[in-house]
BANUVEX-323322 format. One record per residue: z, y negated, x negated of N, C-alpha, C in turn; residue in one letter. Coordinates in steps of 0.1 Angstrom, whole numbers, padded with zeros to 4 digits, always signed. Layout:
ZYXZYXZYXa/...
//
This chain:
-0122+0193+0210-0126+0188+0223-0136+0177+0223x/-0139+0170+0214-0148+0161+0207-0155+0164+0196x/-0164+0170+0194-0169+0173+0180-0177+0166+0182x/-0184+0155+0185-0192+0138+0174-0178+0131+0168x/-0167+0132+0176-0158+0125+0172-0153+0133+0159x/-0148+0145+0158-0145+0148+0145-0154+0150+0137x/-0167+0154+0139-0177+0150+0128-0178+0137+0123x/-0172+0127+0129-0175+0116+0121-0165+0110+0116x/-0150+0121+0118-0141+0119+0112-0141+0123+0099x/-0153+0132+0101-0152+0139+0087-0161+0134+0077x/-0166+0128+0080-0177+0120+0070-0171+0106+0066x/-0160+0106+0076-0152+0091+0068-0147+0097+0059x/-0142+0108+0057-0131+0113+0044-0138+0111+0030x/-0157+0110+0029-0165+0110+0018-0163+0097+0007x/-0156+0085+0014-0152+0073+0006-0139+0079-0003x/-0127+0082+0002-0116+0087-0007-0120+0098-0010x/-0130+0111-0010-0124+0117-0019-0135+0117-0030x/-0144+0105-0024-0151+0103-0038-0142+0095-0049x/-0135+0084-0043-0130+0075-0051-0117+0085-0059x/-0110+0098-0054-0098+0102-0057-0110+0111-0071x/-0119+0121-0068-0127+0125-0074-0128+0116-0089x/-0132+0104-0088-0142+0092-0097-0124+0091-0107x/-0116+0087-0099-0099+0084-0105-0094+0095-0115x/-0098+0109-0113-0095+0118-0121-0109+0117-0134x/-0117+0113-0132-0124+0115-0148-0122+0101-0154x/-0113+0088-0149-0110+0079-0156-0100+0078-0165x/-0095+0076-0182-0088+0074-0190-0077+0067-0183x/-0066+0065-0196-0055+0054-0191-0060+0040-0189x/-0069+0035-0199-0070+0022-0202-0084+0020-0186x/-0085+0027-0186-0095+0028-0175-0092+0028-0159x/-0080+0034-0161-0072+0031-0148-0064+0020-0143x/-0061+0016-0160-0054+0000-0157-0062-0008-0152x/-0075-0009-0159-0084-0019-0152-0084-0017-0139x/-0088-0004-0133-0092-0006-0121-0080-0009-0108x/-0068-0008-0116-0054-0014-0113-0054-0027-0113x/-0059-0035-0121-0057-0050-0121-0070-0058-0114x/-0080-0046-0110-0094-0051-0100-0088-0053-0088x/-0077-0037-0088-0074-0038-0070-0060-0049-0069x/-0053-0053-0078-0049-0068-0077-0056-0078-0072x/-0064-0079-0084-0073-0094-0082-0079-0096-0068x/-0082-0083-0063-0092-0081-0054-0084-0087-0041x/-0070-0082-0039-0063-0086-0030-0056-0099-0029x/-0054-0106-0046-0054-0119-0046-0064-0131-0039x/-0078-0124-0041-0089-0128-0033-0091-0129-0014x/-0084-0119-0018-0084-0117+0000-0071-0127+0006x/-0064-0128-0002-0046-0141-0001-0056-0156+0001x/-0064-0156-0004-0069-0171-0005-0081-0170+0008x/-0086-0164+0013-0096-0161+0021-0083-0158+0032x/-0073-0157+0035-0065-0153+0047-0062-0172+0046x/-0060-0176+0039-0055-0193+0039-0067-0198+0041x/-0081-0196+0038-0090-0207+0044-0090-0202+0063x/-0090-0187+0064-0091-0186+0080-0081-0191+0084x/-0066-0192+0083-0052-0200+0087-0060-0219+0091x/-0069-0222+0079-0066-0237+0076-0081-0238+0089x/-0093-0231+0089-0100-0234+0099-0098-0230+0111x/-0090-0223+0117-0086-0219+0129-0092-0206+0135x/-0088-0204+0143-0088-0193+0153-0104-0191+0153x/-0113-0202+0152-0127-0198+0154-0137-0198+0138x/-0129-0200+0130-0131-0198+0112-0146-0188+0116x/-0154-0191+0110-0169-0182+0107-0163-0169+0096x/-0148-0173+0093-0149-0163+0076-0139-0152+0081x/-0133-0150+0097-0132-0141+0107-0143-0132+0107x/-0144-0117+0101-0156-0108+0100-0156-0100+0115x/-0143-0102+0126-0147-0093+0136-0144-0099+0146x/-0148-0097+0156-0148-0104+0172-0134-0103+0179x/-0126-0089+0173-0118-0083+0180-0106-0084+0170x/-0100-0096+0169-0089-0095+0153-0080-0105+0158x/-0068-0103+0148-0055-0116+0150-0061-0127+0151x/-0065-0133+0158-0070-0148+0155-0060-0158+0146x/-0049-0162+0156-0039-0167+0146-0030-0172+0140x/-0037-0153+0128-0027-0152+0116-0038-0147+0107x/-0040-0149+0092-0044-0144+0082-0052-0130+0077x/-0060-0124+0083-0061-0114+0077-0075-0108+0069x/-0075-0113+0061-0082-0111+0051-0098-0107+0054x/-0103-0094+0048-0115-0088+0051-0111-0075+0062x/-0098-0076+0071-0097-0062+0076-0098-0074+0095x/-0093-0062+0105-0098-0070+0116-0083-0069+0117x/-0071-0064+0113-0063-0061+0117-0051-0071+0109x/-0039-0074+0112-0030-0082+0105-0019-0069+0095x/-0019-0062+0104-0013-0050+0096-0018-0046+0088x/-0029-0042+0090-0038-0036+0079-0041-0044+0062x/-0041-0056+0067-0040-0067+0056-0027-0065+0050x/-0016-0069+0056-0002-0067+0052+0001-0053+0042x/-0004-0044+0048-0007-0028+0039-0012-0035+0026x/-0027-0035+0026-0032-0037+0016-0024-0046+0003x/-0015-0057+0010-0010-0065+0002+0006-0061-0007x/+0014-0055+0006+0027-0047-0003+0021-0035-0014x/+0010-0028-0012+0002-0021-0020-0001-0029-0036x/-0004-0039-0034-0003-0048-0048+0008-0054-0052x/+0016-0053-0043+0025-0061-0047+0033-0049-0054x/+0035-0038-0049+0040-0028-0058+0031-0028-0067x/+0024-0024-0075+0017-0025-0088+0023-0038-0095x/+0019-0050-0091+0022-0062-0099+0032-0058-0106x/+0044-0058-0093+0063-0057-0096+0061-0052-0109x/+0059-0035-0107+0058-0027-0118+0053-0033-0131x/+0037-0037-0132+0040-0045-0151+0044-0053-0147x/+0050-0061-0140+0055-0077-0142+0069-0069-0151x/+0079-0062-0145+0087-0054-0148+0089-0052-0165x/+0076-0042-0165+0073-0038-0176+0068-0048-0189x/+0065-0057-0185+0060-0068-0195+0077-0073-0199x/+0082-0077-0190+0094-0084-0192+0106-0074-0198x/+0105-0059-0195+0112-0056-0203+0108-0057-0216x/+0097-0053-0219+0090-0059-0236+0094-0071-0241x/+0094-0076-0236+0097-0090-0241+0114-0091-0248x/+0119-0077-0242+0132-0082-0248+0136-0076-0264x/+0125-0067-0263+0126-0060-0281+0120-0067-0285x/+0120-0064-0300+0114-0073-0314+0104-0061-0315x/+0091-0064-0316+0083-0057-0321+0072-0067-0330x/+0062-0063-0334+0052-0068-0342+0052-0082-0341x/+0047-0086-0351+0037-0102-0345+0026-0103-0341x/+0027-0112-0327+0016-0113-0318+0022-0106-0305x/+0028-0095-0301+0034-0091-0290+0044-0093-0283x/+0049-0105-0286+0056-0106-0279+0049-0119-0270x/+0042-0129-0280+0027-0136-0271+0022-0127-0259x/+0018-0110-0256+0012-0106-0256+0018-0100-0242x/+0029-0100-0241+0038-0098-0229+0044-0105-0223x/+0044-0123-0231+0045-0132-0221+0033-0130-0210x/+0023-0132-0214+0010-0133-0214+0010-0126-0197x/+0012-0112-0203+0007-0103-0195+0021-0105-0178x/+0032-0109-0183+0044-0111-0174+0036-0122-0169x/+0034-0134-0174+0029-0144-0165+0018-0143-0156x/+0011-0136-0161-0005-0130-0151+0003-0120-0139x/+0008-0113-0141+0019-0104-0133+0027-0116-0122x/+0033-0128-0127+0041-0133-0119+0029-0143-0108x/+0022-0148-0114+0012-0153-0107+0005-0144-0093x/+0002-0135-0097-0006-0127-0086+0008-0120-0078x/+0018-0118-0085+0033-0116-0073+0033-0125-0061x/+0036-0141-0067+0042-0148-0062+0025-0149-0049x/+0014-0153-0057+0004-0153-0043+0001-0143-0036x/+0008-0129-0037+0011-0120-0029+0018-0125-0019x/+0029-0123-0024+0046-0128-0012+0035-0138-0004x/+0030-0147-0005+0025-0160+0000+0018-0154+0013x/+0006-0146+0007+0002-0143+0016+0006-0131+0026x/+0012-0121+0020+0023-0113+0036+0024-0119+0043x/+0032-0134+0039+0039-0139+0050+0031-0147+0059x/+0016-0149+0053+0008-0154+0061+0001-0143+0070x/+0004-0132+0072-0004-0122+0080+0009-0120+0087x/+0022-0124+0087+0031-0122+0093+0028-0112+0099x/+0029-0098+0093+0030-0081+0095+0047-0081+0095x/+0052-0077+0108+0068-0072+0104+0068-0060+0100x/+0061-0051+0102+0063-0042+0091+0058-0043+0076x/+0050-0054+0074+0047-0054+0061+0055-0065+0055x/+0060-0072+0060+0073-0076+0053+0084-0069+0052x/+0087-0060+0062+0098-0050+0053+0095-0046+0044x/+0082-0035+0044+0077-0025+0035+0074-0037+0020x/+0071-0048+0025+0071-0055+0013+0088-0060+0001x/+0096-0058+0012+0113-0062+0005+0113-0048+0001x/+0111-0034+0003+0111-0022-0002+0104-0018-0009x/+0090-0024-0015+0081-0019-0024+0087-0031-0037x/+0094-0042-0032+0101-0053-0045+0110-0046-0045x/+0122-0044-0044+0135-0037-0046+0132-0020-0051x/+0124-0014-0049+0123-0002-0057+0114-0005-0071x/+0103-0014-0067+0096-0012-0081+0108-0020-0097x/+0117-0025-0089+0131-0032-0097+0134-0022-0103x/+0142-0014-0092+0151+0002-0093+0141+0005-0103x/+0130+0012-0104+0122+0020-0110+0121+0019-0124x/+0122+0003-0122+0112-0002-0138+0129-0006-0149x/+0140-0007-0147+0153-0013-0151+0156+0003-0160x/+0163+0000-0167+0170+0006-0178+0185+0005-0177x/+0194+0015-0178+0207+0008-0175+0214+0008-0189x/+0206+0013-0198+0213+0009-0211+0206-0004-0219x/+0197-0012-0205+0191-0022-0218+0195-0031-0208x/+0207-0039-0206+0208-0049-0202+0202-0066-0203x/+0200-0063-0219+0189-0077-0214+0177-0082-0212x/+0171-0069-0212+0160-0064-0201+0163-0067-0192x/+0172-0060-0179+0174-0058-0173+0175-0074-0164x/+0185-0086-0173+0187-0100-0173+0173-0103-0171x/+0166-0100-0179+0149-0107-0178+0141-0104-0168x/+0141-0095-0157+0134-0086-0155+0140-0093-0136x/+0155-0092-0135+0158-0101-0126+0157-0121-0122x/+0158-0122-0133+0154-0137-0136+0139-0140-0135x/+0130-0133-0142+0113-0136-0132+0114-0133-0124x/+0119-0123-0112+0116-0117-0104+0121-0131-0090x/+0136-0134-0095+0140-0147-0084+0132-0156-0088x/+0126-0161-0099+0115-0175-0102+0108-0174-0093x/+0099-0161-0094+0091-0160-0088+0086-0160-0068x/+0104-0157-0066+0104-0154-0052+0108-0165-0049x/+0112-0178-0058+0117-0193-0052+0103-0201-0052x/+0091-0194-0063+0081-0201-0063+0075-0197-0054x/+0073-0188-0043+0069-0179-0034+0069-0190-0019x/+0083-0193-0025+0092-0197-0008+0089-0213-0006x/+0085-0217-0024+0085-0232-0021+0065-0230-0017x/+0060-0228-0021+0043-0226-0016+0040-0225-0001x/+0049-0215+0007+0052-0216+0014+0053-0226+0027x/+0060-0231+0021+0072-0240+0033+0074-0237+0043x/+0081-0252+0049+0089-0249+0060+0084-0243+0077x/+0073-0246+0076+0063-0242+0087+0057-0231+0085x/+0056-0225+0073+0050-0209+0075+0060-0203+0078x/+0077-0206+0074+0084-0201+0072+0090-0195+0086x/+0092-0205+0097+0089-0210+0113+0083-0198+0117x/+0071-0201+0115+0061-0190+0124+0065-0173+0117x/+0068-0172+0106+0069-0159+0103+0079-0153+0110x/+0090-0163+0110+0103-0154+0118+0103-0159+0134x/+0094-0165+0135+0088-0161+0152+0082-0146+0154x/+0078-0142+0145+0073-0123+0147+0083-0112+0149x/+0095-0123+0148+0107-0109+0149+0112-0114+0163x/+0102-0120+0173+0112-0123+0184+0107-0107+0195x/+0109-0108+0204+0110-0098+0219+0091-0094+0215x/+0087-0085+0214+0072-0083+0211+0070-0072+0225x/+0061-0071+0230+0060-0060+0241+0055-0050+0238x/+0049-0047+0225+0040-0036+0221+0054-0026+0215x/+0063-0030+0212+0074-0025+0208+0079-0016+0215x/+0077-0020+0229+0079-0009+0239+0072+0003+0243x/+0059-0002+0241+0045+0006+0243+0045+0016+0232x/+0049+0011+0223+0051+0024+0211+0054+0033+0218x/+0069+0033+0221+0081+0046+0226+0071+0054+0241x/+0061+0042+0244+0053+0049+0259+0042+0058+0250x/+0041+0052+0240+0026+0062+0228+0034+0076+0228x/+0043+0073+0221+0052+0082+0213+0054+0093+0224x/+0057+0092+0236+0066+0098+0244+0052+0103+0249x/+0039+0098+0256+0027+0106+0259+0020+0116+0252x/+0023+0108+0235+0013+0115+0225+0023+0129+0224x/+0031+0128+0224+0042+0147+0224+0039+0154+0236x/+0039+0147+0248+0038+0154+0260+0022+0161+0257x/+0010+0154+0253-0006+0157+0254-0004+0167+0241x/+0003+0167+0229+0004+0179+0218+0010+0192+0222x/+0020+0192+0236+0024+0204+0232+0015+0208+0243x/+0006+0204+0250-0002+0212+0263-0011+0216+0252x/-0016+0214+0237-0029+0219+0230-0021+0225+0219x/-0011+0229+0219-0006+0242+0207-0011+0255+0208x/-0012+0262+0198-0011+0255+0177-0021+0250+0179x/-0030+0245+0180-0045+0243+0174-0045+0233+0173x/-0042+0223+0181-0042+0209+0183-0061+0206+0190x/-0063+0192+0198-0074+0189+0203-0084+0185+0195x/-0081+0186+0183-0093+0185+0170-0094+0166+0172x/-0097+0167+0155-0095+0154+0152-0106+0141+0153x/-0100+0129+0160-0108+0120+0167-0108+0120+0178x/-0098+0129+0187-0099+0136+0203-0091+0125+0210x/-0075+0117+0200-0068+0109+0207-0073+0104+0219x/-0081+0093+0216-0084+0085+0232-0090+0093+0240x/-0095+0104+0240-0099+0106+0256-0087+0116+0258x/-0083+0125+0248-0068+0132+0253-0059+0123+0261x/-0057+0113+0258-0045+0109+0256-0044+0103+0271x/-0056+0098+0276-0060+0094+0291-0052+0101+0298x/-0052+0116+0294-0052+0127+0302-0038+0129+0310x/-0029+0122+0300-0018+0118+0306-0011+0113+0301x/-0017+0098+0303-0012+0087+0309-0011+0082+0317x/+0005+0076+0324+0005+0071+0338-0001+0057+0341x/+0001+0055+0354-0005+0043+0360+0006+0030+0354x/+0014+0036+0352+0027+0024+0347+0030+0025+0336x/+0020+0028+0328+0022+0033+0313+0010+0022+0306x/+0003+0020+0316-0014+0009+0314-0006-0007+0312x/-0012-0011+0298-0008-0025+0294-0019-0034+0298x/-0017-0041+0307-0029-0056+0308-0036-0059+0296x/-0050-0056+0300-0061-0058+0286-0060-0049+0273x/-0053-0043+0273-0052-0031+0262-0050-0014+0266x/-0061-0006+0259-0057+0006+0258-0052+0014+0248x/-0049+0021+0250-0041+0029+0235-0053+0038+0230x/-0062+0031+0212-0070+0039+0210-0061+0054+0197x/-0050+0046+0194-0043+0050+0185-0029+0058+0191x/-0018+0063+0189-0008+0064+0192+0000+0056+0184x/+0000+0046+0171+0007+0040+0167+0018+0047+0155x/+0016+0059+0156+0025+0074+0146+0016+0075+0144x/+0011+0080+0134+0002+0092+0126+0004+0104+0125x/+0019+0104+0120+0022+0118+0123+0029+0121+0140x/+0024+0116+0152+0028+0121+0164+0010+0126+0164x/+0002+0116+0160-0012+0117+0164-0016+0126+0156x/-0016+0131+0144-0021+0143+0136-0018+0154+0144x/-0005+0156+0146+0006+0166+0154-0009+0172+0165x/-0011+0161+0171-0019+0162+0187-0030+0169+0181x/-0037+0162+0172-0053+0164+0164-0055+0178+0159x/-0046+0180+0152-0044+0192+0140-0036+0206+0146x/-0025+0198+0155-0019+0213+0159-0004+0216+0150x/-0003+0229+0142+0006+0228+0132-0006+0230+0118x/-0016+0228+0117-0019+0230+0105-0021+0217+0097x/-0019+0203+0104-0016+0191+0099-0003+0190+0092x/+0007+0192+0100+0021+0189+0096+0017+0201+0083x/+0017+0212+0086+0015+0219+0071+0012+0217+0059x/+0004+0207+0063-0007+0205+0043+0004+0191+0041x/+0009+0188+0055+0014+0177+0053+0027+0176+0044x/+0033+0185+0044+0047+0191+0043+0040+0197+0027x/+0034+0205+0024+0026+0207+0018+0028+0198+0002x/+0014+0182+0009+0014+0175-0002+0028+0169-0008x/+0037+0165+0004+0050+0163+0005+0060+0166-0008x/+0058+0179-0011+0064+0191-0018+0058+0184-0030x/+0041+0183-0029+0038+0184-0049+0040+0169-0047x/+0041+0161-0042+0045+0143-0042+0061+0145-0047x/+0069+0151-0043+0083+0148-0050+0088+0158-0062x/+0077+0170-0066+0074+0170-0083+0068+0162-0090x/+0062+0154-0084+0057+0147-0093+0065+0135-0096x/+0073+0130-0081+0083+0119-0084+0092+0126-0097x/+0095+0137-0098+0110+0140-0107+0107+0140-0117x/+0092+0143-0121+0085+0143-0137+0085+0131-0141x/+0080+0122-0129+0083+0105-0136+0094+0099-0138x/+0103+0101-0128+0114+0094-0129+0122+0102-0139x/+0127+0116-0131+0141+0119-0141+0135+0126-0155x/+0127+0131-0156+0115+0132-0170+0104+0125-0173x/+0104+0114-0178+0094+0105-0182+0089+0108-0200x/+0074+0100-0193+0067+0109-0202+0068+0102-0216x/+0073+0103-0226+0076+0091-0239+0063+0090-0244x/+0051+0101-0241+0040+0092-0248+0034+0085-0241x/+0035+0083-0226+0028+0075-0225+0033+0055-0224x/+0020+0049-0225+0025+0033-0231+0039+0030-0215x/+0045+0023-0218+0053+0012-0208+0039+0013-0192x/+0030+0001-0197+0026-0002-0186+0020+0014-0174x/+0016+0021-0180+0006+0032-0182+0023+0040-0167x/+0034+0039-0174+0045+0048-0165+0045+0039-0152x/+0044+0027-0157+0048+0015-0144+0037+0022-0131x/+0020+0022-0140+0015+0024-0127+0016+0036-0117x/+0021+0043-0131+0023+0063-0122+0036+0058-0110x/+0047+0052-0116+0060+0051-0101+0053+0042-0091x/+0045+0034-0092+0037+0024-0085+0029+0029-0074x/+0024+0039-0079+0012+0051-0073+0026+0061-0062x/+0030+0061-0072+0042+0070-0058+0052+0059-0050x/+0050+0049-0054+0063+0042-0042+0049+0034-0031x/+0035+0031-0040+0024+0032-0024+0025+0044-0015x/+0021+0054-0022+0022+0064-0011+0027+0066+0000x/+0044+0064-0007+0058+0066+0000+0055+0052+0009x/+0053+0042+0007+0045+0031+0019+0040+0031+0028x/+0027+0034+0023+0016+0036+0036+0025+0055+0042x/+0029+0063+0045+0031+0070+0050+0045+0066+0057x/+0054+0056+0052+0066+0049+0063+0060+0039+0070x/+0048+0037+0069+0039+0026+0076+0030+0032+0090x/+0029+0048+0085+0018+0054+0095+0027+0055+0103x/+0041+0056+0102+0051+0064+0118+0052+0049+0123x/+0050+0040+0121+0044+0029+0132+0034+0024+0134x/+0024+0024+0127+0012+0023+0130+0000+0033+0123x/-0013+0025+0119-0024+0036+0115-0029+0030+0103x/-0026+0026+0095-0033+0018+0084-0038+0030+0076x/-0037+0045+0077-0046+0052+0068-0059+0054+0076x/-0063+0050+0089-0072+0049+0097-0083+0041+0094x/-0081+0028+0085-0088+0024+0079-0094+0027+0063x/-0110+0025+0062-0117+0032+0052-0109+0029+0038x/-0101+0013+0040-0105+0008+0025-0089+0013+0021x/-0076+0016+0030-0069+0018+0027-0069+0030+0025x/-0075+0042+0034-0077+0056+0028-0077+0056+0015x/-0090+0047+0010-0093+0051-0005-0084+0045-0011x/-0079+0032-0009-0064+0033-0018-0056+0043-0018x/-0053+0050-0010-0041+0060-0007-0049+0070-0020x/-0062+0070-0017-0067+0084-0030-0066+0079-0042x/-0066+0068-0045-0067+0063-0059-0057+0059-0064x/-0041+0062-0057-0031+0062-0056-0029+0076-0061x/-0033+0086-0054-0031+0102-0059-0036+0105-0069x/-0046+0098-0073-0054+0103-0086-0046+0096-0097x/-0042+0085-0096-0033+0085-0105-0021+0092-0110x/-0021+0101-0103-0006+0108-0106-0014+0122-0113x/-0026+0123-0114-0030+0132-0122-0032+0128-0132x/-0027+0139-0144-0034+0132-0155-0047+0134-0162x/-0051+0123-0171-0068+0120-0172-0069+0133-0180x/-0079+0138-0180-0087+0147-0191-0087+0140-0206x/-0078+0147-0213-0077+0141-0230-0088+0147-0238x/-0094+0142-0244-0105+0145-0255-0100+0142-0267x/-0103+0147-0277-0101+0147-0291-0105+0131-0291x/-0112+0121-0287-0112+0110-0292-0107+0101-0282x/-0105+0109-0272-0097+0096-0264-0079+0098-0267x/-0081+0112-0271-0062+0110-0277-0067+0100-0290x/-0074+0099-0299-0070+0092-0309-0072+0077-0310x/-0082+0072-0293-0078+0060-0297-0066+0057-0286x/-0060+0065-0279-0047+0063-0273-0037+0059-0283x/-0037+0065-0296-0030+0067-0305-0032+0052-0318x/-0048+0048-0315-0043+0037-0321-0044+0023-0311x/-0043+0023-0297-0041+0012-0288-0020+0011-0290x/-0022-0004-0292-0012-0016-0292-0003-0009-0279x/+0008-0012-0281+0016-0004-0271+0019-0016-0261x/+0017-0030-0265+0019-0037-0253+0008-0044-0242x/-0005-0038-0246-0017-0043-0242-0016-0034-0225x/-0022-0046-0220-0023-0039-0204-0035-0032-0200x/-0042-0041-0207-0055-0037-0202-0063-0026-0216x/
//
């Protein structure tokens, strides 16, 4: 019903599936890096949310006219969108922070156990100025999704036959979340849980929700082709359904809005990738792979508890709607493939240090 609109939906898809593309011809050691880029990179964006906080609502380092003014959000226009991007690192961190600290509890060589402090402490640093900044974008959904992406990458990375691992592994994790809280203080802390008061868009959802099904089943199966929402969605919407100063460009579901866009051939591929996403969960988790290093597994469950994220994130709002989180989401999936082995990249797999991250 829009084809400039889906044509230019379709030409957004050329950033992820170049980046998912580029993720499959990268090695292990080559993925880690670009695992610890999209850390840093988001650590960068934590300190850039605290200078827009400290200069205000009219900060020059605000990149869009139309954004939270103020709360924190990074390089996105959106506060959620930031909050995504950040529980997204913060699951990776968890994971080697995890994985460092269970190293730490065997005896291995000399030099490695230097070598996973090391690597634990670089891990707890970019944790803890994670947490910092969530709570400065004060996303309520990204502070949940952020206690669910800490509490599983725990679950994930714990052994239940190595208890003092296990001891270590819990003990950074509270250091880290008291060093989080004292950075913090008392006044971020204030405003954050001011976001959990009476919100009105809360309501407007169930008004998205409840139009976006009524406008899907008038265009079954086909669905109104994708990028159609906003002028569909006009179509019926009531007069008492219109919020003061805002229109609905989104429906706030992804999967109510794909449903509309797609028809049933969305939900399909959807249901689809669904299927090979939880073979791949059961190869990692309940069959893991012994050859590959510690940190190397951390990032594969890491890659799958983002996923599982941003898609409990889309049924409230749209953060795969933005370019930079799409391509995270691909370079998330490409990690769950594995790299093309060559006769010399298995052998220097074979002679890399088993506790090195990078």
């Amino acid at each position: 019903m829009t084809p400039e609109a889906t044509l230019l939906a379709a030409l957004s898809l050329l950033p992820p599936v170049a980046i998912f593309l580029a993720t499959l011809t990268l090695d292990r050691r080559e993925r880690r890096v670009m695992s610890l880029a999209l850390v840093a990179f988001a650590v960068v964006s934590v300190f850039l949310g605290l200078l827009q906080l400290a200069q205000g609502p009219t900060s020059p380092l605000r990149f869009f006219q139309y954004t939270n003014q103020d709360d924190a959000v990074g390089f996105f226009a959106n506060r959620n969108h930031f909050a995504a991007l950040l529980y997204c690192a913060i699951a990776l961190s968890t994971t080697v922070l995890v994985a460092q600290l269970m190293g730490l509890s065997f005896k291995q060589r000399k030099g490695a156990e230097t070598t996973y402090a090391l690597g634990a402490l670089a891990a707890g640093v970019a944790l803890a100025a994670l947490i910092v900044g969530e709570a400065m974008a004060r996303s309520r959904a990204g502070i949940l999704l952020m206690i669910v992406a800490l509490l599983a990458s725990v679950v994930a990375g714990v052994e239940r036959h190595r208890a003092r691992a296990n001891v270590n592994v819990f003990r950074g994790l509270a250091a880290i979340i008291a060093l989080a809280i004292l950075l913090l203080g008392q006044s971020a802390l204030f405003r954050l849980l001011d976001r959990f008061d009476v919100d009105a868009l809360a309501d407007a959802r169930l008004i998205f929700a409840h139009n976006t099904v009524a406008a899907a089943t008038s265009v079954m199966p086909t669905g109104s082709g994708i990028g159609s929402f906003p002028s569909v969605y006009t179509t019926v919407e009531k007069p008492a359904d219109l919020l003061a100063g805002r229109y609905a460009n989104h429906a706030h579901n992804d999967l109510l809005e794909m449903w509309l866009e797609t028809g049933l051939v969305g939900p399909t591929l959807l249901i689809l990738f669904l299927f090979w996403l939880t073979r791949k969960g059961i190869a990692v988790f309940a069959k893991p792979n012994s050859d590959l290093l510690p940190v190397d597994r951390a990032l594969v469950r890491a890659s799958i508890l983002i996923i599982l994220l941003l898609l409990a994130h889309s049924l409230l709002d749209y953060p795969l709607r933005t370019s930079a989180m799409t391509a995270l989401f691909a370079f998330a999936c490409g990690l769950l493939i594995d790299p093309p082995v060559t006769s010399s990249r298995r052998a220097r797999v074979h002679r890399q240090p088993s506790m090195s991250v990078v």
